[in-house]
C-alpha positions in Angstrom: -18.5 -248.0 123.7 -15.4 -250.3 124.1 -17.6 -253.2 123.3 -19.9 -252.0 120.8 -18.4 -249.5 119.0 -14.7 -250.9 119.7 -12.5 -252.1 117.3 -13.9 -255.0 116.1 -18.0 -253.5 115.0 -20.8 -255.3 113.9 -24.0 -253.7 112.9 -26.4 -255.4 116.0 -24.1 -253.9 118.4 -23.6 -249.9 116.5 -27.7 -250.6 116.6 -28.0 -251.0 120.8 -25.6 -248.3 120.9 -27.3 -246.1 119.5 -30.8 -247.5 120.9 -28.8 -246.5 124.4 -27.3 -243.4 123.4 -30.8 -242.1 122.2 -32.5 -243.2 126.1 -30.2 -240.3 127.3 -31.7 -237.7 124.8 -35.0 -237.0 126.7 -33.4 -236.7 130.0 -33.6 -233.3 131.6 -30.4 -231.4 130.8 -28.2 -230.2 133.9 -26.7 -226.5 134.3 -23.1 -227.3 132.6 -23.7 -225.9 129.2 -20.0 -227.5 127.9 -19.3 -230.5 130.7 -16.7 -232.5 129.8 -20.1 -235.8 129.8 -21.3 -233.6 127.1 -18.4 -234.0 124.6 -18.0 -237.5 125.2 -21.8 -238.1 124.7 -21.5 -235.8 121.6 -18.6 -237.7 120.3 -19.9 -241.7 121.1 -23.0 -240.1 118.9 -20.6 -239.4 116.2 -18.6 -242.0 115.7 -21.3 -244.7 116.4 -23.7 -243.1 113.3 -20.3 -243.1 110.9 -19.6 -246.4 112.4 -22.7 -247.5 111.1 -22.7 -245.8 108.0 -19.6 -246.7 106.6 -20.3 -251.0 105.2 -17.0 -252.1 105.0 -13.8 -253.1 106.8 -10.6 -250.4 106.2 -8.3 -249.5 108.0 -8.8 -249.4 111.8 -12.4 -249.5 111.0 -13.3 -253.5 111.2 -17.0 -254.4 110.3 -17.4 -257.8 110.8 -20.3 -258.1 109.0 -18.6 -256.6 106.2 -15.3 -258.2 106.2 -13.6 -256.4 102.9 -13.1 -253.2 102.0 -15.4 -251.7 99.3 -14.1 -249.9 96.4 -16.5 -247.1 96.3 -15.3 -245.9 100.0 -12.0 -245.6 98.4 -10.7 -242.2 99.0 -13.7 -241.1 101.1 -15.1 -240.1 104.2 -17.8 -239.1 106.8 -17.6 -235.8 108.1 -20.5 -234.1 110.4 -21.6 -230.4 110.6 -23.3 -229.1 113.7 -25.9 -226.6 112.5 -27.8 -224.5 115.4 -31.8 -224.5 115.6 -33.7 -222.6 117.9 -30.6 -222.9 120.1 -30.1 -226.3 119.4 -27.2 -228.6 118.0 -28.0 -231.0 115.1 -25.3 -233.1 113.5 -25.5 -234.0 110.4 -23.8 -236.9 108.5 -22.4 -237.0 104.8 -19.7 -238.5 102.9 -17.6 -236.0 101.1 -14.9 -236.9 98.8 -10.9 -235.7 100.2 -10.1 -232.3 99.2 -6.6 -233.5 98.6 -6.1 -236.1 96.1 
């Protein structure tokens, strides 16, 4: 994660994250429902897909294949919701604008 998804992001490496990330998807689950491997999978998900969702440089957020900020991510964000299936936990990316303003 530190040097794909680090600081400095670039969308070749967010796209072999996530091409590794996935490989760990269809391995057999073990008995810890909520192990502490879990979250951190969970969260490298989630901040690899809004890493790669989000074209432009702001903040603490550095694309360098997208150098500047962009003016229509102004005052926005990307916020997942985990919806249960069948027992199972889908997140879901969207950009939402700030509820304050």
């Amino acid at each position: 994660m530190s040097a794909s998804v680090g600081v400095e992001r670039h969308q070749d490496d967010l796209n072999e994250m996530q091409a590794y990330l996935k490989s760990f998807e269809s391995l057999p689950a073990d008995n810890t429902t909520y192990s502490e491997d879990d979250h951190l999978f969970t969260v490298a998900k989630l901040v690899t897909t809004a890493a790669q969702l989000r074209h432009e440089t702001r903040g603490a957020h550095i694309r360098t294949d997208f150098p500047h900020p962009d003016p229509n991510w102004q005052g926005k964000q990307i916020t997942f919701q985990l919806k249960e299936e069948n027992d199972e936990h889908t997140a879901t990316g969207r950009t939402v604008t700030p509820l304050l303003t």
